[in-house]
C-alpha positions as CSV (number, residue, x, y, z in Angstrom):
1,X,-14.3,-45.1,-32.4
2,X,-11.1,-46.4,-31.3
3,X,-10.9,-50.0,-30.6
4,X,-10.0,-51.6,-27.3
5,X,-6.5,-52.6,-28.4
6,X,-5.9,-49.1,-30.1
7,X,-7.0,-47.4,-26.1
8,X,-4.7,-50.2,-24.5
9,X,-1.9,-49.0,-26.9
10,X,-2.3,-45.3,-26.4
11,X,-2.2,-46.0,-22.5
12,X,0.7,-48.2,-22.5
13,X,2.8,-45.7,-25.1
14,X,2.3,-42.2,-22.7
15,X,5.3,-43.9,-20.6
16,X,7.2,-43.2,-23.3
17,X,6.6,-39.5,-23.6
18,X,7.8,-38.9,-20.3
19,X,10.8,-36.9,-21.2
20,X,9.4,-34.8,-23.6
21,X,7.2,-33.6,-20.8
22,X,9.5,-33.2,-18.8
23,X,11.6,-30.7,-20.8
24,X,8.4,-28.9,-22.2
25,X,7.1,-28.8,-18.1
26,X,10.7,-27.4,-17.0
27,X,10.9,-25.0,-19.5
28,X,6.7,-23.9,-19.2
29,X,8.3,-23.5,-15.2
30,X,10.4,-20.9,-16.2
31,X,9.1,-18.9,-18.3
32,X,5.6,-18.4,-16.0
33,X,7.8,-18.2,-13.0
34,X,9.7,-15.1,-14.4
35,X,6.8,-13.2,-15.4
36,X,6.1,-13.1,-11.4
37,X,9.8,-12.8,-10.0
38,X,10.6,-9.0,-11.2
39,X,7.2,-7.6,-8.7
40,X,9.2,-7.0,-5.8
41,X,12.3,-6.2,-7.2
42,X,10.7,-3.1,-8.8
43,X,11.9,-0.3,-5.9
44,X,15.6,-1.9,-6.1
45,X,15.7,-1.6,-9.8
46,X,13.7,1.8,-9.2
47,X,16.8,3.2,-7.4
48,X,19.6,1.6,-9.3
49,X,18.9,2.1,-12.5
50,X,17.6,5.9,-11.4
51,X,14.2,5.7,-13.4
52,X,10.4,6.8,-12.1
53,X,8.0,4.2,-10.9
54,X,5.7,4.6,-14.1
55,X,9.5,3.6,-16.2
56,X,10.3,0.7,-14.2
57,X,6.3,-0.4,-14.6
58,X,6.9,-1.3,-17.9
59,X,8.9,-3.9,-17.0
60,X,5.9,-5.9,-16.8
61,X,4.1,-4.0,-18.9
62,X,6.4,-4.9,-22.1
63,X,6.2,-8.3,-21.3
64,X,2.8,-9.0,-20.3
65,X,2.0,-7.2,-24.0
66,X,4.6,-9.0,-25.8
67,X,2.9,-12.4,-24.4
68,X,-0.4,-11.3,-25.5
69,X,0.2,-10.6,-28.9
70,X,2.0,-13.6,-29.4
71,X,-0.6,-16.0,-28.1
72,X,-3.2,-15.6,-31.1
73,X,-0.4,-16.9,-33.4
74,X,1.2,-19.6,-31.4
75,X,-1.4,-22.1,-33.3
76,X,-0.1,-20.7,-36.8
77,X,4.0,-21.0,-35.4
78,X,3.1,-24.8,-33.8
79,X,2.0,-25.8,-37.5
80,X,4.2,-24.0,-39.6
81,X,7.4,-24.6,-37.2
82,X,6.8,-27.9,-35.4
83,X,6.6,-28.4,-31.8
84,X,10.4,-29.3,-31.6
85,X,12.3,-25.8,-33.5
86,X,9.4,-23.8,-32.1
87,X,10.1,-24.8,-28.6
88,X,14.0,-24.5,-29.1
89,X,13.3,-21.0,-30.5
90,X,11.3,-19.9,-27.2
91,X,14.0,-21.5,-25.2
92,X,16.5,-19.5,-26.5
93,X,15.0,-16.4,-26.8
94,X,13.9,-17.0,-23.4
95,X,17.7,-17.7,-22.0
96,X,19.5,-15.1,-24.5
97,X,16.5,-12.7,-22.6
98,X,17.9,-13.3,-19.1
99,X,21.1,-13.4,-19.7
100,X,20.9,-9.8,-21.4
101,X,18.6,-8.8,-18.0
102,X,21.7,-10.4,-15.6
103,X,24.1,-8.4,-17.2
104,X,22.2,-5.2,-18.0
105,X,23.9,-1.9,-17.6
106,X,21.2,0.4,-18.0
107,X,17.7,0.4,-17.8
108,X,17.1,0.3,-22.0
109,X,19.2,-2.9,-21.9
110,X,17.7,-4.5,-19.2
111,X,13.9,-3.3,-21.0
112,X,15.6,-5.3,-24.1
113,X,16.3,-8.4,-22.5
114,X,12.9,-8.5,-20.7
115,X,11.4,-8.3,-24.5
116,X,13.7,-11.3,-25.5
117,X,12.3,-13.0,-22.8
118,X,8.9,-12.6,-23.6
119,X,9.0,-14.1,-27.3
120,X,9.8,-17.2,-25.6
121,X,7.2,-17.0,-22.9
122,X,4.0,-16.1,-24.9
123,X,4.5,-19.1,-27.0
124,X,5.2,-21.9,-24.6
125,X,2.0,-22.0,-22.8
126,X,0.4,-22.5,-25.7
127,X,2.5,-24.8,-27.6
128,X,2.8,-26.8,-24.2
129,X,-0.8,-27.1,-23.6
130,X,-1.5,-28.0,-27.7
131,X,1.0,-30.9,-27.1
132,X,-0.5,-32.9,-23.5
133,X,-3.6,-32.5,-25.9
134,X,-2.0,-34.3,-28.7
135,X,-0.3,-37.2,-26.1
136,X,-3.2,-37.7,-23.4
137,X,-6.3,-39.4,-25.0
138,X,-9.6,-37.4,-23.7
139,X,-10.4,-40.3,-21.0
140,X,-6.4,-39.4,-19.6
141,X,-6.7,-35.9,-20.2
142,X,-7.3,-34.8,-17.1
143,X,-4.5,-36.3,-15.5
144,X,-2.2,-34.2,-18.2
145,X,-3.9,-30.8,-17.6
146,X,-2.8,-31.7,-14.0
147,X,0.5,-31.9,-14.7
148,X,0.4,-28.8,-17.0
149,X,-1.6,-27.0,-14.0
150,X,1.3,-27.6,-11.7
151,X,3.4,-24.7,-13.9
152,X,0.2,-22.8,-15.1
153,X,-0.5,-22.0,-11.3
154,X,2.4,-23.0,-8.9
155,X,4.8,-21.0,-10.3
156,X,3.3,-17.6,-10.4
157,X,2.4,-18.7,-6.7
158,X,5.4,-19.3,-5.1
159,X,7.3,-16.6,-7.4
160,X,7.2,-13.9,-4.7
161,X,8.4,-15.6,-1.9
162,X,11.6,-16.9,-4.1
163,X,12.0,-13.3,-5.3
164,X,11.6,-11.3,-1.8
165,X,13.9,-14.2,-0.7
166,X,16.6,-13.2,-2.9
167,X,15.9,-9.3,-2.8
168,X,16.0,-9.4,0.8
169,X,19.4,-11.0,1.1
170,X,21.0,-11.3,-2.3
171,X,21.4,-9.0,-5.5
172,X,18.4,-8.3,-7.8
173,X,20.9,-9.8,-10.6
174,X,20.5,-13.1,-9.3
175,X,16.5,-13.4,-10.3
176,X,18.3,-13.7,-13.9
177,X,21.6,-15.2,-13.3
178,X,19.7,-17.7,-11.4
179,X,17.8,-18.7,-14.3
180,X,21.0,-19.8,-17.0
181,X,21.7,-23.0,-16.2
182,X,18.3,-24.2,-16.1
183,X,17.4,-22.6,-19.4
184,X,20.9,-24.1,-21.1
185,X,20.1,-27.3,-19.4
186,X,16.5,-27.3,-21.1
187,X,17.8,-26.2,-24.4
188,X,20.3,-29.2,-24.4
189,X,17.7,-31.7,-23.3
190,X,15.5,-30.3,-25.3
191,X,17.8,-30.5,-28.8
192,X,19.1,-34.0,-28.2
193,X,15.4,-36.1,-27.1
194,X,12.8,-33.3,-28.4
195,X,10.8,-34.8,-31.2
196,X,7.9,-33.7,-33.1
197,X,4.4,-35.0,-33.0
198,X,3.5,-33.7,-36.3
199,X,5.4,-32.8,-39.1
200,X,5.4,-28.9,-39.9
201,X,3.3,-27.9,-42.4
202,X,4.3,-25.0,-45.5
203,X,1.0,-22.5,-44.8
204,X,0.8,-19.2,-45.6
205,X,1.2,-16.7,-43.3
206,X,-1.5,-14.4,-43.0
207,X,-0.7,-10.9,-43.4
208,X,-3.7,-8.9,-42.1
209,X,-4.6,-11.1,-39.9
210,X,-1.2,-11.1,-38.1
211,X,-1.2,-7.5,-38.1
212,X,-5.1,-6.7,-36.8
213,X,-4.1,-9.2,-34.4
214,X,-1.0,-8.2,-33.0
215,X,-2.0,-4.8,-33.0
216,X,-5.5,-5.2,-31.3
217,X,-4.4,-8.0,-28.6
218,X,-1.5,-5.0,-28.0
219,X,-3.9,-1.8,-27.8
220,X,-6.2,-3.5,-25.6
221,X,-3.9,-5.0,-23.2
222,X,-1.9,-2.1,-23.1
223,X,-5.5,0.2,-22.4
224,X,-6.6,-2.2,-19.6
225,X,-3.3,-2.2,-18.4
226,X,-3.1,1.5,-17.7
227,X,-7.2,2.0,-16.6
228,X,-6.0,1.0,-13.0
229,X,-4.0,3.7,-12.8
230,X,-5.3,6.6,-15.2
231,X,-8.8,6.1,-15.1
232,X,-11.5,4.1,-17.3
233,X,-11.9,7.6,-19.1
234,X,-8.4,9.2,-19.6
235,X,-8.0,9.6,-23.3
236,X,-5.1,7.2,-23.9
237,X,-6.6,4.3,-21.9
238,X,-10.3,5.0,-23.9
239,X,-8.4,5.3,-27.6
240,X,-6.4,2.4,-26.8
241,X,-9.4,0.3,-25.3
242,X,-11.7,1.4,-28.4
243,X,-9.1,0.9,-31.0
244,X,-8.4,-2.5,-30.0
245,X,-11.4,-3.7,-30.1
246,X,-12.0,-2.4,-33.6
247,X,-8.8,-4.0,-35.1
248,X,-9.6,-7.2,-32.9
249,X,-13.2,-6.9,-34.7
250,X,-11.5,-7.0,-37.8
251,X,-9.9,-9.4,-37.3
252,X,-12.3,-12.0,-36.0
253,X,-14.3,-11.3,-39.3
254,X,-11.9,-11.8,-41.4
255,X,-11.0,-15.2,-39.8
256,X,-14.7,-15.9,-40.0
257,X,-14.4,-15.8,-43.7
258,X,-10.9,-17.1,-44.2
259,X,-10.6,-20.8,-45.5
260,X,-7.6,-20.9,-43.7
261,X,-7.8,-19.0,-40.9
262,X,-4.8,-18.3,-38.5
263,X,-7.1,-18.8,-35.3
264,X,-10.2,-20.7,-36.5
265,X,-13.3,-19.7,-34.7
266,X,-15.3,-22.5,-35.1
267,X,-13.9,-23.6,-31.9
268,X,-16.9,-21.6,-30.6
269,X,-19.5,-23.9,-32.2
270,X,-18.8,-26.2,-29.9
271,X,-21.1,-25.2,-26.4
272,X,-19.0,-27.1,-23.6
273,X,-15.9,-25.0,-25.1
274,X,-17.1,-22.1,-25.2
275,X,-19.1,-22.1,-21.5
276,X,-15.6,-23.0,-20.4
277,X,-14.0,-20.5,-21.6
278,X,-16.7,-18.2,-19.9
279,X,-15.7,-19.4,-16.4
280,X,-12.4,-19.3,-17.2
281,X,-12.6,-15.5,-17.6
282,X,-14.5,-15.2,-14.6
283,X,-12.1,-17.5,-12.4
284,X,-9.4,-15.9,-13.8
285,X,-10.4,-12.5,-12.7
286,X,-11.0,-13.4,-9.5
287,X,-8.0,-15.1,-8.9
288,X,-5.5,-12.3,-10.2
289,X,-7.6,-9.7,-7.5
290,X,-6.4,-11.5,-4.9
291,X,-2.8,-11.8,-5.6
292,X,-3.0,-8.3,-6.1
293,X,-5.2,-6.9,-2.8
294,X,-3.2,-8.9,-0.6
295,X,0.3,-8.0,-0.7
296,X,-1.0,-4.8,-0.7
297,X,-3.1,-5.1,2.7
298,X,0.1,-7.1,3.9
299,X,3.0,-4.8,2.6
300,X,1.3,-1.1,2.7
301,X,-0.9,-1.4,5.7
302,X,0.6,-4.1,7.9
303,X,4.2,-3.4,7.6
304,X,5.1,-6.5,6.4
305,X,8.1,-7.6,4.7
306,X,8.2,-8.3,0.8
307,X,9.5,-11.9,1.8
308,X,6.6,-12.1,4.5
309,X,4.1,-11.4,2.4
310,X,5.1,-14.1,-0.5
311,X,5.9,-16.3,2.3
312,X,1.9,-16.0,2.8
313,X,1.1,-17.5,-0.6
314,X,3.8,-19.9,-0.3
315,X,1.1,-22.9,1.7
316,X,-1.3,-22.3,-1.1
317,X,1.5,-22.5,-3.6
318,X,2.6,-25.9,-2.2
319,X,-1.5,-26.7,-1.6
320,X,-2.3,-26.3,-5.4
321,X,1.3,-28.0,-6.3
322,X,0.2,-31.2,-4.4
323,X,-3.8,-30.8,-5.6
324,X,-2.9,-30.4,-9.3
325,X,-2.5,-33.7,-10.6
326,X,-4.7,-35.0,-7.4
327,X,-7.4,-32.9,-9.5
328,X,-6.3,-34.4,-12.9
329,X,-6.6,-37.8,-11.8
330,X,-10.6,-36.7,-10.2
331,X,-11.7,-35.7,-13.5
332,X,-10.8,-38.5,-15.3
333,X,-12.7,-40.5,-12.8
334,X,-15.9,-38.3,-12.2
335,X,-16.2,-35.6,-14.6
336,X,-15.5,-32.0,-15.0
337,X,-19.1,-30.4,-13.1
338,X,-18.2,-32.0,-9.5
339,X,-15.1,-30.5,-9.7
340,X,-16.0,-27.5,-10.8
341,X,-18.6,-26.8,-8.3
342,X,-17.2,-27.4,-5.0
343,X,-14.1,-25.5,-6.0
344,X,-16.1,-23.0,-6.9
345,X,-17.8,-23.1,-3.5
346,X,-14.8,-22.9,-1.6
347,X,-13.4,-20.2,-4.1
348,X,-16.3,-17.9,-3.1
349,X,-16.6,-18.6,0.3
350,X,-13.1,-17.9,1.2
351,X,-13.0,-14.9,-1.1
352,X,-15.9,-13.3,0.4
353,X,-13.9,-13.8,4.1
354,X,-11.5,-11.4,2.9
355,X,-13.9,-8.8,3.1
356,X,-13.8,-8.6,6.5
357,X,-10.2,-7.6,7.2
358,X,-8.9,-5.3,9.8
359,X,-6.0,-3.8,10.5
360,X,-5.6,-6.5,13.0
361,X,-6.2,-9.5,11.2
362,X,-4.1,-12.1,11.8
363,X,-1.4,-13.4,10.0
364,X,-2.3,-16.8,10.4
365,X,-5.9,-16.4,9.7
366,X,-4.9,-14.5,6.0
367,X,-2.5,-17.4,5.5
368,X,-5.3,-20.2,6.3
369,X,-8.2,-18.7,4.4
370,X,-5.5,-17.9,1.5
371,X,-4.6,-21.7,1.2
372,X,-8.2,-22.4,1.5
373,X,-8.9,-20.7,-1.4
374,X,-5.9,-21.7,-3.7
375,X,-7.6,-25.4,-2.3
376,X,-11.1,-24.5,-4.4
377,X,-9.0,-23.0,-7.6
378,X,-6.7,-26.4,-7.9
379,X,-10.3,-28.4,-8.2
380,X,-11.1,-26.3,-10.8
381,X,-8.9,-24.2,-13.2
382,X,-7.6,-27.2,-15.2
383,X,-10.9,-29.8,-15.0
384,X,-12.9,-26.6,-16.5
385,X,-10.1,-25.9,-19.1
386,X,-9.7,-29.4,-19.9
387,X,-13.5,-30.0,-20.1
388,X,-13.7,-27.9,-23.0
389,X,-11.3,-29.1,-24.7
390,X,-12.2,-32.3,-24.3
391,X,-15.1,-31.3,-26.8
392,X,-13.2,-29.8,-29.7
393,X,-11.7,-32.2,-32.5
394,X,-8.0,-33.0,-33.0
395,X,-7.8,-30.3,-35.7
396,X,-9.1,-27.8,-33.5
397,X,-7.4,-28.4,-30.7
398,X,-4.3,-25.8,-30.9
399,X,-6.2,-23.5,-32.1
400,X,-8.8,-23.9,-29.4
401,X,-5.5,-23.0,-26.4
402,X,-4.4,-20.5,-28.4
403,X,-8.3,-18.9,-28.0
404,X,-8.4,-20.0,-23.8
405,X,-5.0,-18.5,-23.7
406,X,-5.8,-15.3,-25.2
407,X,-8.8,-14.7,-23.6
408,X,-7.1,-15.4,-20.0
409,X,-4.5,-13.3,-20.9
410,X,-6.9,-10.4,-21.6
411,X,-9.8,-11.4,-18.7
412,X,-6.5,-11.5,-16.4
413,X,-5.8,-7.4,-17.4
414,X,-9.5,-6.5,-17.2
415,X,-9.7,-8.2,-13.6
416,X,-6.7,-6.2,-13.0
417,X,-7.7,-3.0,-13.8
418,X,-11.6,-3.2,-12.7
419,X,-11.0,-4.6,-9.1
420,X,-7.7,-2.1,-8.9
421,X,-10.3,1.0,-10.0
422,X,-12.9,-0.3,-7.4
423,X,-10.5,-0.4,-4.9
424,X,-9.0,3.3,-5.6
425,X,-12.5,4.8,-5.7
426,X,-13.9,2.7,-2.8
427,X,-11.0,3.8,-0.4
428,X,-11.3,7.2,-2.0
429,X,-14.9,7.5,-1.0
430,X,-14.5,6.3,2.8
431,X,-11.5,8.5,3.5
432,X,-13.8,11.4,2.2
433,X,-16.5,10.1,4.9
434,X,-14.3,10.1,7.7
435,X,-12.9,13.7,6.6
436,X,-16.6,14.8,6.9
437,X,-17.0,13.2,10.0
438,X,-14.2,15.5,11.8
439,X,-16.6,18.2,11.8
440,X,-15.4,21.0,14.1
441,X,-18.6,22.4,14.4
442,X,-20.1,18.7,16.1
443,X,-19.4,18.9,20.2
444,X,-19.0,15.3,19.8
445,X,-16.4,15.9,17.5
446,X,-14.5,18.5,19.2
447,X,-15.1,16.9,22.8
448,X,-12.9,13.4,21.5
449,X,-9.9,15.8,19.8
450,X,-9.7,18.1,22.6
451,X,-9.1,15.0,24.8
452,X,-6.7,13.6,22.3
453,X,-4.4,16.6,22.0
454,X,-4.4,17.4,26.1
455,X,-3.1,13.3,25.9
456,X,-0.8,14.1,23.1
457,X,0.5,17.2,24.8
458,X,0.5,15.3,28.4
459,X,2.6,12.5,27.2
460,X,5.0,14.7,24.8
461,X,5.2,18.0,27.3
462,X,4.1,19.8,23.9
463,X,2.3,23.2,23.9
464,X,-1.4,22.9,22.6
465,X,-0.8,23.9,19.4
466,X,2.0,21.4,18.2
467,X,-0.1,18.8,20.3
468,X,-3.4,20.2,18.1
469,X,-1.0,19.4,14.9
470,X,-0.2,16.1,16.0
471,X,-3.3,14.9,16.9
472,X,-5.0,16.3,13.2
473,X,-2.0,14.2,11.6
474,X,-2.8,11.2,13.9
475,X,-6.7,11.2,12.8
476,X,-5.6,12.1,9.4
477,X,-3.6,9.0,9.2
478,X,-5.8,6.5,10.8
479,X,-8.7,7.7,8.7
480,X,-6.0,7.0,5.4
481,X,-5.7,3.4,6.9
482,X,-9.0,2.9,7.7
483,X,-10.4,3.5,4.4
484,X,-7.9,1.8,2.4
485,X,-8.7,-1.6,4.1
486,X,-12.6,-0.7,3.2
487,X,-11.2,-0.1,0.6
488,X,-10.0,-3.5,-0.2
489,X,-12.9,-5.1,1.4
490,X,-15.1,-3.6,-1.2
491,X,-12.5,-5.0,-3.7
492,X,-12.9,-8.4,-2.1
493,X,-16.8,-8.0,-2.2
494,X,-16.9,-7.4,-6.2
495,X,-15.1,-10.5,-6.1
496,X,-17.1,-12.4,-4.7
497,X,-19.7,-11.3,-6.8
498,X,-17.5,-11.9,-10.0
499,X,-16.9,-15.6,-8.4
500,X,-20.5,-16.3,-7.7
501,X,-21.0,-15.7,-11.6
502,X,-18.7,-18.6,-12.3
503,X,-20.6,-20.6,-9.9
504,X,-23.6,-20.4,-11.2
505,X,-22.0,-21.0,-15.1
506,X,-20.1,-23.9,-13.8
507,X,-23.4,-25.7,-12.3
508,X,-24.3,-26.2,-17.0
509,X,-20.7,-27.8,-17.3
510,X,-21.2,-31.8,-19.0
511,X,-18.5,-34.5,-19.1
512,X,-18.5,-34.4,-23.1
513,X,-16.5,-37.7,-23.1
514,X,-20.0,-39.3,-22.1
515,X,-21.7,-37.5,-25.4
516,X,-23.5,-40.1,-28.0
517,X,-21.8,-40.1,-31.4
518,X,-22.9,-37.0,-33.5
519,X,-21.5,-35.6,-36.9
520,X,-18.7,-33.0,-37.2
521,X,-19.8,-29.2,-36.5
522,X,-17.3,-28.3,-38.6
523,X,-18.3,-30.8,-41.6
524,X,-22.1,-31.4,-40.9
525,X,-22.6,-32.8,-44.9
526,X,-19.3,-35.6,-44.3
527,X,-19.3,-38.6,-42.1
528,X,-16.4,-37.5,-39.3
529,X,-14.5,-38.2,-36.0
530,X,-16.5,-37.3,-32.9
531,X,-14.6,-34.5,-30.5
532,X,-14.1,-37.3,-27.7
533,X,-12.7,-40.0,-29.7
534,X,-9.4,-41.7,-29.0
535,X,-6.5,-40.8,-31.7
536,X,-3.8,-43.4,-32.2
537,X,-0.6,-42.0,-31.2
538,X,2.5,-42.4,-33.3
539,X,4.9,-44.9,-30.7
540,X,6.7,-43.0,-28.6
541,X,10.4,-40.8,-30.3
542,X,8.7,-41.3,-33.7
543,X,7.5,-38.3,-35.4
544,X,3.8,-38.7,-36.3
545,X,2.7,-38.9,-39.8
C-alpha cells in the first residue's frame, strides 16, 4: 500500500503532466473529430468526384475498419514503441492523411489519404487512455477519464454541426485543410515536451496473433458494417460475420495459451472489469442509434438542413463538454454505481420519448430531450469505464483499453447495423399496412378518396383522372412518411429496451477502490500489488524506470 507521503507526492506531481495532456488531448480531439466531419459531406464528394453512393460509403467504411484492426495491437505498439514515437507516428500519419485528403484529385487519392489518417486514429484512443491510467492514481482517476471523456464524446458530438457549417457555406476541402495547422502544431509540441512514461521494451511481435487479429476485427466489422444495408443473411455479410468470428476465436485461444500474449485476457478475471465492459457495449449501442435515427427524422422527413440538424446535437455537445470532468470529479468522490444509475435513468427515459415522434414534433422539444439524454450518458460513459479499470493491475492496464476499445469499436457497428435493420423492416412493415388499408373495395375507403380527388380537381381545375393520379400519389406519399417515422419509433423502442439492459447491469457496479487487500488473480501462489493501489510516479519530464 502506498504510504501517505508517496499519495501526497503523486498528487502534488500530476501538475506537472499538464502538457503532456494537453498535446495527447489535442491530438485525441482530432483524430475522433474527423471520423465524424466527412458524414455530411458525402453527397458533395458524391457529385464531385462522380462516384455512387455505395463508393463514397467507404469513406467511412475504410476508416472505421482500419481503426478496428488497429486497436487490438495498440497495447503491443505502446510497449514495444513508447508512448512518445508511437504518438509522433499517429500524428503524422494522421496530418500526412489530411493533407493527401485536402489536396486529393480523384477519389482513389482522397480514399488513400483517409487510410493514412486512420493509422493514426485507431491508435491514439488507446495509447491516450493507457497513459491518464499510468499518471492519475485510482482515487484521481476519475477526474482523468473526465478529461479524456471530453474528446471521447464531445467531439463526435459537435462534428456535424462544424461540418454542415462549412459544407453549407465553404468548400468540402476545408474539413482537411482546416485540420494542418493544428496537427503540425501538435506534432511540434509533441516532439520538443513529449516524454515517455516507460521505457520501450524489445518483445516479439507475434505473428499469428497479429494476423487472426487483424483479419478477424476486419471481417467482422466490415460484415456488420454492411448488414444494415444488405441484410443479416446476404451471403457476403453472413461469410464475413462467420469468418470473423472464427479467426477472432483463434485468436483469443491462442492468447489464452501464449506466455506473452499480445492482448492478455486475463483482464477478464477480474469481475468489476469485465461487467463494465458489458455496459459499455450496451451504452454504446444505444448511444450510436441515436446519432443515427435523428438526423434522419430531421434531414429526410422534416426538411431540415444538414447544419440544422448538427445544430440540434450541438446543446448536448456543449452539455456533455461541461459535464465530463463535472462527472470525473463525482466519481472520485462517491463512486462509480450512483453515477451509473441515474444516468442510466435519464438515458432510458429520454430515449424511450423519442418513440413518440411525429411529423410535427417540435424542434425544440427534439433539441431539449436530445440534451437531456447526452445529460444521463456524461454521468456515465467514463465513471463505468473508469470503474473497471480501476480494478485491473498496472500491468494490465493497456492491455485492458486496448480490450474496452475493441469491444466499443465492434458493439458500436452491431448497434449500427441491428437498430438500422429494425428500422428498415419496421417502416417496411407499416407502409405495407397502410397500402392494405387503401382498399378500393372498402366504402369507407373509396368515400374519403373520392372526396380528396373532387378537392384536388376543385382546387387545381384538373379533370378526374389527373386529380384521381394526384390524389393516389398524395396517399402514397404520406403513407411513405408515415411509416418511416414508426419506423423510427420502433427503432427508438429497441433502444430503450437495449438501455434498460444496461440499467439493470449497472445497478452490480462496486467502487473497487474500497476492496480489502486480496492476492493477485494473475499470480494467486506470489505475494503481489492489489489492482487499487497507488503507483509512485516517476517526477514529472523524467522518463520512468
Amino acid at each position: 500500500m502506498a504510504s501517505p507521503r508517496e499519495t501526497k507526492e503523486n498528487r502534488g506531481g500530476l501538475s506537472g503532466y499538464g502538457s503532456l495532456l494537453t498535446v495527447l488531448m489535442l491530438g485525441l480531439f482530432l483524430a475522433i473529430l474527423n471520423q465524424t466531419l466527412l458524414n455530411v459531406a458525402l453527397p458533395h464528394l458524391t457529385a464531385d468526384f462522380g462516384v455512387s453512393t455505395s463508393t463514397v460509403q467507404w469513406l467511412l467504411t475504410g476508416y472505421m475498419l482500419v481503426n478496428g484492426v488497429l486497436i487490438p495491437l495498440s497495447a503491443y505498439l505502446i510497449e514495444r514503441l513508447g508512448v512518445r514515437r508511437l504518438f509522433l507516428i499517429a500524428m503524422f500519419s494522421f496530418t500526412a492523411g489530411a493533407l493527401i485528403c485536402s489536396l486529393a484529385p480523384s477519389f482513389p487519392v482522397m480514399l488513400t489519404g483517409r487510410l493514412i489518417q486512420a493509422i493514426g486514429g485507431g491508435v491514439l484512443t488507446p495509447l491516450v487512455m493507457s497513459v491518464i491510467l499510468f499518471i492519475f492514481p485510482p482515487e484521481m482517476r476519475g477526474k482523468g477519464m473526465g478529461l479524456f471523456g471530453l474528446a471521447m464524446m464531445f467531439a463526435p458530438a459537435v462534428g456535424p454541426t462544424l461540418s454542415g457549417w462549412i459544407v453549407q457555406n465553404y468548400d468540402w476541402h476545408w474539413l482537411f485543410t482546416g485540420m494542418l495547422p493544428f496537427g503540425v502544431l501538435v506534432l511540434v509540441i509533441a516532439f520538443f515536451k513529449l516524454k515517455n512514461i516507460e521505457e520501450p521494451k524489445k518483445i516479439k511481435l507475434d505473428t499469428f496473433g497479429t494476423v487472426t487479429s487483424i483479419s478477424g476485427v476486419g471481417l467482422l466489422l466490415y460484415g456488420l458494417s454492411e448488414a444494415g444495408s444488405r441484410g443479416w443473411m446476404d451471403t457476403v455479410v453472413l461469410s464475413c460475420i462467420v469468418a470473423g468470428f472464427v479467426l477472432l476465436i483463434a485468436f483469443v485461444i491462442q492468447q489464452v495459451r501464449s506466455e506473452n500474449p499480445m492482448l492478455d485476457m486475463r483482464v477478464f478475471r477480474y469481475g468489476v472489469f469485465s461487467l463494465s465492459t458489458v455496459i459499455n457495449v450496451f451504452v454504446t449501442a444505444s448511444m450510436f442509434a441515436g446519432m443515427i435515427l435523428l438526423p434522419l427524422y430531421l434531414q429526410n422527413l422534416r426538411g431540415f438542413t444538414p447544419l440544422d440538424s448538427g445544430l440540434m446535437m450541438l446543446p448536448g455537445a456543449i452539455v456533455m463538454m461541461i459535464m465530463s470532468p463535472i462527472s470525473g470529479t463525482l466519481f472520485d468522490k462517491i463512486g462509480p454505481r450512483p453515477l451509473a444509475v441515474i444516468g442510466m435513468i435519464i438515458t432510458t427515459v429520454t430515449t424511450y420519448e423519442f418513440t413518440t415522434l411525429t411529423l410535427d414534433t417540435s424542434y425544440g422539444y427534439i433539441v431539449a430531450i436530445y440534451m437531456a439524454r447526452y445529460f444521463g450518458m456524461s454521468l456515465l460513459m467514463m465513471p463505468i469505464m473508469t470503474a473497471g479499470m480501476n480494478q485491473l493491475p498496472r500491468e494490465l492496464s493497456k492491455h485492458g483499453t486496448a480490450m474496452s476499445n475493441t469491444l466499443r469499436q465492434i458493439s458500436g457497428s452491431i448497434g449500427t447495423s441491428l437498430i438500422t435493420t429494425i428500422f428498415t423492416n419496421r417502416s417496411t412493415a407499416h407502409y405495407a399496412a397502410f397500402t392494405d388499408r387503401m382498399d378500393t373495395t372498402d366504402p369507407t375507403f373509396m368515400d374519403s378518396f373520392n372526396a380528396l380527388v373532387n378537392r384536388i380537381a376543385a382546387a387545381a381545375h384538373l379533370p378526374l383522372t389527373e386529380a384521381k393520379t394526384q390524389a393516389a400519389a398524395a396517399l402514397a406519399g404520406q403513407a411513405k412518411l408515415q411509416s418511416t417515422v414508426m419506423g423510427i419509433n420502433d427503432a427508438f423502442f429497441w433502444t430503450t429496451i437495449i438501455s434498460v439492459i444496461g440499467l439493470g447491469l449497472s445497478v452490480f457496479l462496486r467502487d473497487v477502490r474500497k476492496d480489502k487487500p486480496k492476492r493477485n488473480l494473475l499470480a494467486p501462489e506470489e505475494t503481489s500489488a492489489r489492482p487499487t493501489e497507488v503507483i509512485l510516479l516517476p517526477s514529472p519530464g523524467q522518463t520512468a524506470q
